[in-house]
BAFILUM-318402 format. One record per residue (C-alpha): residue number from 1; residue in three letters; x, y, z. Coordinates in nm, 4 decimals, decimal comma, padded with zeros to 6 digits. Layout:
! BAFILUM-318402
<num:NUM&residu:ALA&u:X&v:Y&w:Z>
...
//
This chain:
! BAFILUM-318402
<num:1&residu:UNK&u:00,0000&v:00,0000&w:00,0000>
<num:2&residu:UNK&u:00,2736&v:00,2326&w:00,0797>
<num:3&residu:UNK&u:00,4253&v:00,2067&w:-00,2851>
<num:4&residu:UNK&u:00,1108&v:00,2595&w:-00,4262>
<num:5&residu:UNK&u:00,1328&v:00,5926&w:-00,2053>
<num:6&residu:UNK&u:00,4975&v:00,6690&w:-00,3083>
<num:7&residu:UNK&u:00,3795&v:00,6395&w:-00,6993>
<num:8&residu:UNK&u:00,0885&v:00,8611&w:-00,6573>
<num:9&residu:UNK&u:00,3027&v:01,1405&w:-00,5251>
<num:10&residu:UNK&u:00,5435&v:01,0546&w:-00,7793>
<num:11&residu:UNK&u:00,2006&v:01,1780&w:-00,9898>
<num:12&residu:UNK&u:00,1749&v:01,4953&w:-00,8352>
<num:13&residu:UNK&u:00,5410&v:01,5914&w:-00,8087>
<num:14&residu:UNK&u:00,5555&v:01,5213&w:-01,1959>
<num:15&residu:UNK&u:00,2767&v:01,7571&w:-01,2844>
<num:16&residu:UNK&u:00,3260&v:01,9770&w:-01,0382>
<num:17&residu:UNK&u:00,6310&v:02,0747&w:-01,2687>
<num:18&residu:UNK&u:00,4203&v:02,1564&w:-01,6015>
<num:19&residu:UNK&u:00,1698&v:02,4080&w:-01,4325>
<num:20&residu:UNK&u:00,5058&v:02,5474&w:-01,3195>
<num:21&residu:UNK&u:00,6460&v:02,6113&w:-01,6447>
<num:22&residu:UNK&u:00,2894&v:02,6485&w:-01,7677>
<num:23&residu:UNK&u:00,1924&v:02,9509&w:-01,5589>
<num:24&residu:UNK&u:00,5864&v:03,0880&w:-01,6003>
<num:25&residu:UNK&u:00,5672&v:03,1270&w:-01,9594>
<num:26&residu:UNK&u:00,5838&v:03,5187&w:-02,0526>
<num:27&residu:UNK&u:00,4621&v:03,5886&w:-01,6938>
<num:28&residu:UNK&u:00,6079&v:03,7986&w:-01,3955>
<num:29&residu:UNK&u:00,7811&v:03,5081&w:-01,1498>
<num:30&residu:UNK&u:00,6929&v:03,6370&w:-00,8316>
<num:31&residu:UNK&u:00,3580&v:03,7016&w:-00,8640>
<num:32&residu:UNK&u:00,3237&v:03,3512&w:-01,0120>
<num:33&residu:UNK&u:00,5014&v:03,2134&w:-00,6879>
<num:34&residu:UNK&u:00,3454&v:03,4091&w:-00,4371>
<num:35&residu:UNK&u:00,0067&v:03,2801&w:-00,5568>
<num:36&residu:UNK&u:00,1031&v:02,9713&w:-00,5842>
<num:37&residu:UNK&u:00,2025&v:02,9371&w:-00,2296>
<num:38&residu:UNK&u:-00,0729&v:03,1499&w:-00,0965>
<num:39&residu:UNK&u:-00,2840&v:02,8399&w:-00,2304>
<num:40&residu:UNK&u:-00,0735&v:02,5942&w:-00,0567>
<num:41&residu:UNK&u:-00,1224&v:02,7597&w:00,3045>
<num:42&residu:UNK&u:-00,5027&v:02,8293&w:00,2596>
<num:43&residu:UNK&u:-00,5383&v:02,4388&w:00,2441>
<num:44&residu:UNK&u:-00,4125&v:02,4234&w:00,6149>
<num:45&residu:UNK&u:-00,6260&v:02,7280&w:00,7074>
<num:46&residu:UNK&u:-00,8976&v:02,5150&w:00,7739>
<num:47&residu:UNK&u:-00,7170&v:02,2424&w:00,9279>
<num:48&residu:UNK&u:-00,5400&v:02,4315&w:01,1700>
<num:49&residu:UNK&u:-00,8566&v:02,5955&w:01,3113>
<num:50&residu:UNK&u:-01,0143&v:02,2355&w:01,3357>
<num:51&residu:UNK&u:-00,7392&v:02,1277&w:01,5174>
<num:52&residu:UNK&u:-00,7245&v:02,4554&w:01,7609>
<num:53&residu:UNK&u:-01,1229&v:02,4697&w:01,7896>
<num:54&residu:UNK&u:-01,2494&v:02,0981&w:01,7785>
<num:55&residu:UNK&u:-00,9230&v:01,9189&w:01,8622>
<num:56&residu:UNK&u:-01,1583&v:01,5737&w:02,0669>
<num:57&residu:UNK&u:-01,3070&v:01,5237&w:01,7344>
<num:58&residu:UNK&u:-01,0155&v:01,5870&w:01,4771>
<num:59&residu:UNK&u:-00,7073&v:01,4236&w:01,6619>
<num:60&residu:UNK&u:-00,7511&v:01,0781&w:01,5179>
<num:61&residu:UNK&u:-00,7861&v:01,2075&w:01,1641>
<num:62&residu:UNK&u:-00,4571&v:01,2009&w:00,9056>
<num:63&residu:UNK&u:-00,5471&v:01,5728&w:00,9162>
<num:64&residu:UNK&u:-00,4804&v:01,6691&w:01,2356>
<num:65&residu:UNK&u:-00,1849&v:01,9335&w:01,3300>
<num:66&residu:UNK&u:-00,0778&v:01,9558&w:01,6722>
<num:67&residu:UNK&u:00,0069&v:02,2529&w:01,8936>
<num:68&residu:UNK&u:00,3791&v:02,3256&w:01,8684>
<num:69&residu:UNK&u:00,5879&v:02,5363&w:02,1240>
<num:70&residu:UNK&u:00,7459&v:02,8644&w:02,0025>
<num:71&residu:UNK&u:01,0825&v:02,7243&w:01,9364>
<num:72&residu:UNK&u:00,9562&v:02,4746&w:01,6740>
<num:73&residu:UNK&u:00,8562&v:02,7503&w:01,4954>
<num:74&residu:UNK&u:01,1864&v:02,8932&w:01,4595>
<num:75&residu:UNK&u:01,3189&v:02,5398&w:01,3258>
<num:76&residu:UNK&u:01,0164&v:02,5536&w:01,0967>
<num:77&residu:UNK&u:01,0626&v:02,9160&w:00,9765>
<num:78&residu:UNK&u:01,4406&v:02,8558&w:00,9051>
<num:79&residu:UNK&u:01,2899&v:02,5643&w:00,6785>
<num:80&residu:UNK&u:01,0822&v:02,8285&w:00,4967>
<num:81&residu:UNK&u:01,3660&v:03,1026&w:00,3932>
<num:82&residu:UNK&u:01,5736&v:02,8229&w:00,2385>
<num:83&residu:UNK&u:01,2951&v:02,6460&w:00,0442>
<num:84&residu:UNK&u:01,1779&v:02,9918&w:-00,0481>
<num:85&residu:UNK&u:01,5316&v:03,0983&w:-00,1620>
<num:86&residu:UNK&u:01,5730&v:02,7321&w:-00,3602>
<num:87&residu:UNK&u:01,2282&v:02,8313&w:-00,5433>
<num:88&residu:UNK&u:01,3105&v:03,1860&w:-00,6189>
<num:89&residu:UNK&u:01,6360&v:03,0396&w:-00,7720>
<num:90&residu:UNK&u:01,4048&v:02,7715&w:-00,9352>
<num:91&residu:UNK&u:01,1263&v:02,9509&w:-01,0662>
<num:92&residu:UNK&u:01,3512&v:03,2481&w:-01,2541>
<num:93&residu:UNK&u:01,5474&v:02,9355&w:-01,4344>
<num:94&residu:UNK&u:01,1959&v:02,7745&w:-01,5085>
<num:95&residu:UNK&u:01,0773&v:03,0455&w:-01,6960>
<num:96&residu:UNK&u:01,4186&v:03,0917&w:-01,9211>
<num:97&residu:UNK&u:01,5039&v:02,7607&w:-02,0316>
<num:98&residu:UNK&u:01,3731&v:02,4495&w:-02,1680>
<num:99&residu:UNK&u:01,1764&v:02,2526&w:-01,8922>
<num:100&residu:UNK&u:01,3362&v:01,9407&w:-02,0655>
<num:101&residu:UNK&u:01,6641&v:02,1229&w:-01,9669>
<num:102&residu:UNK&u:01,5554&v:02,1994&w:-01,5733>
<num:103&residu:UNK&u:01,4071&v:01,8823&w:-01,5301>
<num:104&residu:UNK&u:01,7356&v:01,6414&w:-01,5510>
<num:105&residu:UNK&u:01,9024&v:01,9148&w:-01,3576>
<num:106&residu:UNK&u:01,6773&v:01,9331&w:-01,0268>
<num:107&residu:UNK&u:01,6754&v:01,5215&w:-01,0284>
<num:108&residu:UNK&u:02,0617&v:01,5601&w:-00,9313>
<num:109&residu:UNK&u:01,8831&v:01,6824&w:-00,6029>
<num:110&residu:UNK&u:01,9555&v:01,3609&w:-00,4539>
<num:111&residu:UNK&u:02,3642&v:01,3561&w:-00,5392>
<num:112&residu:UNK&u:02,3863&v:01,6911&w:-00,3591>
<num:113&residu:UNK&u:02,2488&v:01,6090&w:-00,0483>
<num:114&residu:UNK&u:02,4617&v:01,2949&w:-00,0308>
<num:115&residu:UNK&u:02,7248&v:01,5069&w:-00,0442>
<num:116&residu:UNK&u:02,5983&v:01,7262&w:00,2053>
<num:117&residu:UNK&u:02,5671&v:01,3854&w:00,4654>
<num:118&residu:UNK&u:02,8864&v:01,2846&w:00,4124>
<num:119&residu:UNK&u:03,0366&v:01,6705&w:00,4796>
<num:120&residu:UNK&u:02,7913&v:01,7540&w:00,7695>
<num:121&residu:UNK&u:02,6897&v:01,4198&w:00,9129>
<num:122&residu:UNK&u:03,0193&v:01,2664&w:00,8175>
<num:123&residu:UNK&u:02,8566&v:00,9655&w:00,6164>
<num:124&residu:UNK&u:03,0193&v:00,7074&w:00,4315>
<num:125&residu:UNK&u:02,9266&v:00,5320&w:00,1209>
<num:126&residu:UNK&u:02,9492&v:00,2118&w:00,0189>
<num:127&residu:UNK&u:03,0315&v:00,0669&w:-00,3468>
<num:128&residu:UNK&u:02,7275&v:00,0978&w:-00,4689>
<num:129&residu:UNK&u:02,6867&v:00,4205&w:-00,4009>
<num:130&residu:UNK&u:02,9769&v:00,5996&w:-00,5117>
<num:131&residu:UNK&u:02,9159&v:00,4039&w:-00,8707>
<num:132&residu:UNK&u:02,5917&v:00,5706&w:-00,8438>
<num:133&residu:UNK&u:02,7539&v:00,9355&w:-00,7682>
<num:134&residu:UNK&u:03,0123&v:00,8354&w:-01,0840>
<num:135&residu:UNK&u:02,7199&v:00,7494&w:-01,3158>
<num:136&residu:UNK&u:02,4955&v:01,0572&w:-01,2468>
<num:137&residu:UNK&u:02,7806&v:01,2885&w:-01,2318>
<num:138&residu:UNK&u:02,9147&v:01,1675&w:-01,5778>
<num:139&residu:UNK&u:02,5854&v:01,2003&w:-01,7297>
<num:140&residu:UNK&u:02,4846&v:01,5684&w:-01,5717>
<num:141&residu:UNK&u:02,8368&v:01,6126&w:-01,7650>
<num:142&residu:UNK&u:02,7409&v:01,4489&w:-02,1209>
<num:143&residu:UNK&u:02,4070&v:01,6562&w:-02,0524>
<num:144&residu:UNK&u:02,5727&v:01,9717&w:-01,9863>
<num:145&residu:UNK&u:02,7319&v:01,8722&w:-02,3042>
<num:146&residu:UNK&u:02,4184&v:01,8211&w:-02,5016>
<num:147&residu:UNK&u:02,2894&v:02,1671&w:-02,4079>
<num:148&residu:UNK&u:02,4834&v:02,3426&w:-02,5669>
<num:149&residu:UNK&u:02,3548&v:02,1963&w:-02,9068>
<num:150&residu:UNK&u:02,0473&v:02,4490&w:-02,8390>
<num:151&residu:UNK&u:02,2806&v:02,7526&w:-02,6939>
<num:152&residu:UNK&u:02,2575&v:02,6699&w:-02,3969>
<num:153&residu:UNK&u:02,6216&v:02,7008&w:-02,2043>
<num:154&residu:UNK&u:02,6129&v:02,5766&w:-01,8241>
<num:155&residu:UNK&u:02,8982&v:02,7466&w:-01,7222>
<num:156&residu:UNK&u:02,8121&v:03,1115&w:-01,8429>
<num:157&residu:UNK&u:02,4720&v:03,0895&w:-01,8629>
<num:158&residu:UNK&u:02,2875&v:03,2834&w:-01,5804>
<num:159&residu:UNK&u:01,9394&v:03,0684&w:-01,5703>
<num:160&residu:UNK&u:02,1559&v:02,7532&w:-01,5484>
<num:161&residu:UNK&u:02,3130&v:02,9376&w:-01,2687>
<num:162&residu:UNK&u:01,9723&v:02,9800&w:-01,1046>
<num:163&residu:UNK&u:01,8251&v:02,6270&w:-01,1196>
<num:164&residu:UNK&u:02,2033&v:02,4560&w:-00,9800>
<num:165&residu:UNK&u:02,1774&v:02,6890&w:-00,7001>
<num:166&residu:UNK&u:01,7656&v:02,6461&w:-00,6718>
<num:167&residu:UNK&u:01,9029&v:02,2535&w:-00,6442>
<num:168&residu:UNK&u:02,2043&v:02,2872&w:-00,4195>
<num:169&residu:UNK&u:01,9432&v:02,4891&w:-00,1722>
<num:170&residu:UNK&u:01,6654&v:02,1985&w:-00,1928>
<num:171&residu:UNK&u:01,9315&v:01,9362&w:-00,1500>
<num:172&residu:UNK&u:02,0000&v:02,1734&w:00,1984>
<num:173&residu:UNK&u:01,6478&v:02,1382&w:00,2470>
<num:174&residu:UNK&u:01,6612&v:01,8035&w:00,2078>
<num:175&residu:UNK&u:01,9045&v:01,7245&w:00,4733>
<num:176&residu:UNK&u:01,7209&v:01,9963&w:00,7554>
<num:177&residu:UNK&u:01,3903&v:01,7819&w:00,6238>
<num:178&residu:UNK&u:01,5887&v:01,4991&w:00,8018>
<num:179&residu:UNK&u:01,6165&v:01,6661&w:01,1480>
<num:180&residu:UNK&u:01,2617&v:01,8016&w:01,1239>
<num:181&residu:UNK&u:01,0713&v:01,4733&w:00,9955>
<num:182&residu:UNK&u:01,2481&v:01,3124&w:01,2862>
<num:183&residu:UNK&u:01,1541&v:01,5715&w:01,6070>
<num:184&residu:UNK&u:00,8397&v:01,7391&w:01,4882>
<num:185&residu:UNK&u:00,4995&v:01,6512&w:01,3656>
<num:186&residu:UNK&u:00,4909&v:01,5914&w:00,9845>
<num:187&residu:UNK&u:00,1359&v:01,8174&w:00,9679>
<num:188&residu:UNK&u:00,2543&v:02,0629&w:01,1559>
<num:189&residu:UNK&u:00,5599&v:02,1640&w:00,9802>
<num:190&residu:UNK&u:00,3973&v:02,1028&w:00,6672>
<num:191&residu:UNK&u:00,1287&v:02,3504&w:00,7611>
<num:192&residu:UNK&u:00,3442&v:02,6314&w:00,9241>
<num:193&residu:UNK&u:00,6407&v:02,6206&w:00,6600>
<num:194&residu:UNK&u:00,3455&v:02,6413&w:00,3779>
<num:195&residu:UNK&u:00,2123&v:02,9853&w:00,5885>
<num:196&residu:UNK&u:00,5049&v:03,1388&w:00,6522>
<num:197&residu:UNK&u:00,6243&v:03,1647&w:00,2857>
<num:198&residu:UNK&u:00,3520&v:03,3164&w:00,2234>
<num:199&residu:UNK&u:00,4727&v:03,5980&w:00,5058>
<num:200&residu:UNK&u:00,8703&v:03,6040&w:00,3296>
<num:201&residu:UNK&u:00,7411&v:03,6692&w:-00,0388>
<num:202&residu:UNK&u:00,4456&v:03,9311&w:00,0713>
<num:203&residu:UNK&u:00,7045&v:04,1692&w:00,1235>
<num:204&residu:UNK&u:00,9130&v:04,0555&w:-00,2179>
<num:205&residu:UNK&u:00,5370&v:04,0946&w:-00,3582>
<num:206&residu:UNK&u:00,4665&v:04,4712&w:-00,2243>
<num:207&residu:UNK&u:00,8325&v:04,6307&w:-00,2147>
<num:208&residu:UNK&u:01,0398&v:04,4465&w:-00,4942>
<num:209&residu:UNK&u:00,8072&v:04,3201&w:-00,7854>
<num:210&residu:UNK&u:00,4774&v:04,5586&w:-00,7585>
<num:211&residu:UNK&u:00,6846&v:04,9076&w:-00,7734>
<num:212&residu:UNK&u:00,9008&v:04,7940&w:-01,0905>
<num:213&residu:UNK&u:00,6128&v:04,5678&w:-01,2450>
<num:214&residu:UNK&u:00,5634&v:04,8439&w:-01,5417>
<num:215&residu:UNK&u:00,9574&v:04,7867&w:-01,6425>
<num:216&residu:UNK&u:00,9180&v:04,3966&w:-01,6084>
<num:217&residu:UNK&u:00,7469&v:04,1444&w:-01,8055>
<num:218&residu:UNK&u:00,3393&v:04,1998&w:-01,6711>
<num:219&residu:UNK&u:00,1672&v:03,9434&w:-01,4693>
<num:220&residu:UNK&u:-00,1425&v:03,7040&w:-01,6089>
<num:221&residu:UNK&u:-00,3946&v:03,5441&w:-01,4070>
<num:222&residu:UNK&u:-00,3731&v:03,1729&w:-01,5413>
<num:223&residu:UNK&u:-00,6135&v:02,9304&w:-01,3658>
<num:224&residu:UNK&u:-00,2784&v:02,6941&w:-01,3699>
<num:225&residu:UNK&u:-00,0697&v:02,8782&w:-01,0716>
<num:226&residu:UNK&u:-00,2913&v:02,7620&w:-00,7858>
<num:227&residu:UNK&u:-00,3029&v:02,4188&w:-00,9073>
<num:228&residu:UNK&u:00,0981&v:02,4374&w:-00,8036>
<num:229&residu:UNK&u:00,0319&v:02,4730&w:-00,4866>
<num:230&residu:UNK&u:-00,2432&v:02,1855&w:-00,4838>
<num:231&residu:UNK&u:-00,0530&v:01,9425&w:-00,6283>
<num:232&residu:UNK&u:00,3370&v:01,9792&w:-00,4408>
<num:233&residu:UNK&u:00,0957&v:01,9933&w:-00,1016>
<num:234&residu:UNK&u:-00,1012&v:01,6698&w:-00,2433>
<num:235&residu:UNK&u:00,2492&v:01,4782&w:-00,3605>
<num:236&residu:UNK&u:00,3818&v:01,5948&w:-00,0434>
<num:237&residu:UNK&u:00,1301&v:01,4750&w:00,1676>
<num:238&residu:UNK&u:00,1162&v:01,1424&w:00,0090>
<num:239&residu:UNK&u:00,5147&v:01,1251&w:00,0438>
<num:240&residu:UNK&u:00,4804&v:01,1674&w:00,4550>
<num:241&residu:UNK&u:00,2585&v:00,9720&w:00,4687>
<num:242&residu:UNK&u:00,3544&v:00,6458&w:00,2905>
<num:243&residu:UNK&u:00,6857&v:00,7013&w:00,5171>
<num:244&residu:UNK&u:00,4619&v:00,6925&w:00,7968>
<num:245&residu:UNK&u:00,2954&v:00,3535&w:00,7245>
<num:246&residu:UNK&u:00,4477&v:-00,0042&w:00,8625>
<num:247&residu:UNK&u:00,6811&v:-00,1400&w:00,6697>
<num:248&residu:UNK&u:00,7520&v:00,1304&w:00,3964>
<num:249&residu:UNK&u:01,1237&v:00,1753&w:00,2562>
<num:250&residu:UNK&u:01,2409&v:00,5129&w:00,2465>
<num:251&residu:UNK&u:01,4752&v:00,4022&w:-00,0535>
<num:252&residu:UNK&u:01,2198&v:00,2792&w:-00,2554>
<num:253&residu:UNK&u:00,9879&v:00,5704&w:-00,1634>
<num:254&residu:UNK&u:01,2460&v:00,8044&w:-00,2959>
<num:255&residu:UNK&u:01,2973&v:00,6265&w:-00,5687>
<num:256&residu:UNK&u:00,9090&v:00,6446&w:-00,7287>
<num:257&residu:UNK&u:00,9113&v:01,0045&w:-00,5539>
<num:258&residu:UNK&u:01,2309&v:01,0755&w:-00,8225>
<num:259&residu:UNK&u:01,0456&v:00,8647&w:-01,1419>
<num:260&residu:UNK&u:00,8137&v:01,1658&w:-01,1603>
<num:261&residu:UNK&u:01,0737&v:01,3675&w:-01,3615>
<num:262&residu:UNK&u:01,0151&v:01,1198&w:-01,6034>
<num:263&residu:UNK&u:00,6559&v:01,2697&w:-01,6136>
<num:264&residu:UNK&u:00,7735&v:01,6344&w:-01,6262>
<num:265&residu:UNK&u:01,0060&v:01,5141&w:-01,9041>
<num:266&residu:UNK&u:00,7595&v:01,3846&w:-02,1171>
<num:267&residu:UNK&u:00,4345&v:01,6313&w:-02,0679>
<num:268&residu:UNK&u:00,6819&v:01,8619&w:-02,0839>
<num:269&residu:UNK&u:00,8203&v:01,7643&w:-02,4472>
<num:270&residu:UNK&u:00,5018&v:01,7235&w:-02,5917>
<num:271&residu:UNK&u:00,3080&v:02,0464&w:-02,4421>
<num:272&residu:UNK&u:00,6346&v:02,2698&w:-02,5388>
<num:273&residu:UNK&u:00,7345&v:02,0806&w:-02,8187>
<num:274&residu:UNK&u:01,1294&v:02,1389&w:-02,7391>
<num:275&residu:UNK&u:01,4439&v:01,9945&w:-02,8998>
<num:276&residu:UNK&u:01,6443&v:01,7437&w:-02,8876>
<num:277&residu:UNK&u:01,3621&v:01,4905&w:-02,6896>
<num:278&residu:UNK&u:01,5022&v:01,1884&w:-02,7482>
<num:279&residu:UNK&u:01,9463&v:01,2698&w:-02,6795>
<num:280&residu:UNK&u:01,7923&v:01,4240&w:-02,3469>
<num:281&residu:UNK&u:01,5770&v:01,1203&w:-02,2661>
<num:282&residu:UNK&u:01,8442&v:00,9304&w:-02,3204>
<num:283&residu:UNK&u:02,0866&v:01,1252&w:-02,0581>
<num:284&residu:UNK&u:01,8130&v:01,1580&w:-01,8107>
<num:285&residu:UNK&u:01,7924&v:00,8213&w:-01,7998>
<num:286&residu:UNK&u:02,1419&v:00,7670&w:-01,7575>
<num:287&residu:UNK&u:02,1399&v:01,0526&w:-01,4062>
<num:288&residu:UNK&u:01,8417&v:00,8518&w:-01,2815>
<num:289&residu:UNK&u:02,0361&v:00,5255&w:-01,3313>
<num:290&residu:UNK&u:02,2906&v:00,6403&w:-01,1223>
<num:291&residu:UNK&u:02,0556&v:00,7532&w:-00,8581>
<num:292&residu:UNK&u:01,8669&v:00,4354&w:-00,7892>
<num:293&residu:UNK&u:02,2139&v:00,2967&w:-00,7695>
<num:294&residu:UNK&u:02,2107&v:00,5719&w:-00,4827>
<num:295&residu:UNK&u:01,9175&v:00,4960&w:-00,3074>
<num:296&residu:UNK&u:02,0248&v:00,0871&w:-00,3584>
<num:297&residu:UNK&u:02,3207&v:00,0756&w:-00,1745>
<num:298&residu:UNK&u:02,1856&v:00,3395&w:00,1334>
//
């Protein structure tokens, strides 16, 4: 049952990715992402007064999100200003470059925070996992490679910048997720780190974006930007909780969690019809080889 859970995510996450790019496409980013999240966090509005107001009734449900002392929120509200930063990094590169381009690129997320263990938790990796680290690093090469074939030059280019450092910060995430998963309640820091983006990019909203908007590409309501929010809150909700069930493996988990690039690759060719589909299938294949050889030998 848990796998079942893991692939549905896997769903979400993947499509998640095309309203992304959809609602990006000759549109101002931060409105797009302040939207986006502000539909995220009003889907725990009404849980979280539930939970205050009726708490005898609601505490059994999957819903349910606990009280949490002051302190937690700072953890929580740390968690927000990096993912915030990663997506601000993230969404800019989005709405410059191929989403066949972006998409092998963020699923090196997983290589990055294995690095991170073994710097700040001072892991060690066996066999297995180091050829996995070899094989996806030597294909994000051959793929850096293939870009260039449309103009596209990783090492001067600023949107390829943008979406390596949106990446390095959710592979930081990524680790922190580790330390928060395993003190706090999953709904609550869920719920709080969903609300209090909202309260970092307000200000980005009123101060940075809305005073130049007239010099900057104009914003479009697209029915598309709050389904981002629905669906990364569905595929992560699904994700917590198929790690929650008895018996699930958190490496095959992440695994079916990763396989929905392979959906964001594909809608994402044929909605945008870009080049070079099948060379970039090809290599994208070969950097998700190399991370369920990651995930095998954890």
């Amino acid at each position: 049952m848990w796998a079942i859970f893991g692939a549905i995510s896997s769903l979400f996450l993947g499509t998640y990715d095309v309203f992304k790019k959809w609602s990006l496409r000759d549109n101002a980013v931060i409105p797009v992402l302040f939207f986006s999240t502000v539909t995220s966090a009003l889907l725990f509005v009404p849980l979280l007064l539930l939970s205050h107001f009726a708490p005898e009734g609601f505490r059994q449900s999957l819903f349910f999100i606990p009280s949490i002392p002051l302190e937690q929120h700072g953890f929580i509200f740390l968690k927000a200003v990096i993912v915030t930063s990663s997506w601000l990094f993230a969404y800019f590169a989005m709405k410059h470059l191929p989403i066949t381009i972006v998409t092998p690129i963020r699923a090196t997320g997983p290589v990055w925070t294995l690095i991170g263990a073994i710097l700040v938790f001072s892991e060690h990796l066996s066999p297995l996992q180091w050829i996995g680290l070899s094989v996806t690093l030597v294909f994000f090469y051959l793929f850096s490679l293939a870009g260039k074939t449309e103009g596209i030059h990783f090492r001067t280019n600023k949107w390829v910048m943008f979406i390596i450092a949106g990446t390095l910060l959710g592979a930081i995430s990524g680790l922190y997720d580790k330390f928060l998963i395993r003190h706090f309640d999953r709904m609550a820091v869920q719920a709080w780190f969903s609300i209090y983006q909202v309260v970092l990019l307000l200000p980005i909203l009123l101060f940075i974006w809305y005073p130049r908007r007239k010099k900057n590409t104009p914003f479009q309501w697209r029915w598309s930007i709050p389904f981002i929010g629905l669906f990364l809150v569905t595929a992560d909700f699904l994700y917590f909780y198929a790690l929650s069930l008895d018996g699930s493996l958190i490496s095959v988990i992440s695994a079916l969690r990763r396989g929905g690039v392979i959906i964001t690759f594909a809608l994402g060719a044929i909605l945008f019809r870009e080049q070079n589909i099948r060379r970039k299938f090809l290599l994208l294949f070969g950097i998700l080889a190399g991370i369920l050889l990651l995930l095998l030998g954890s």
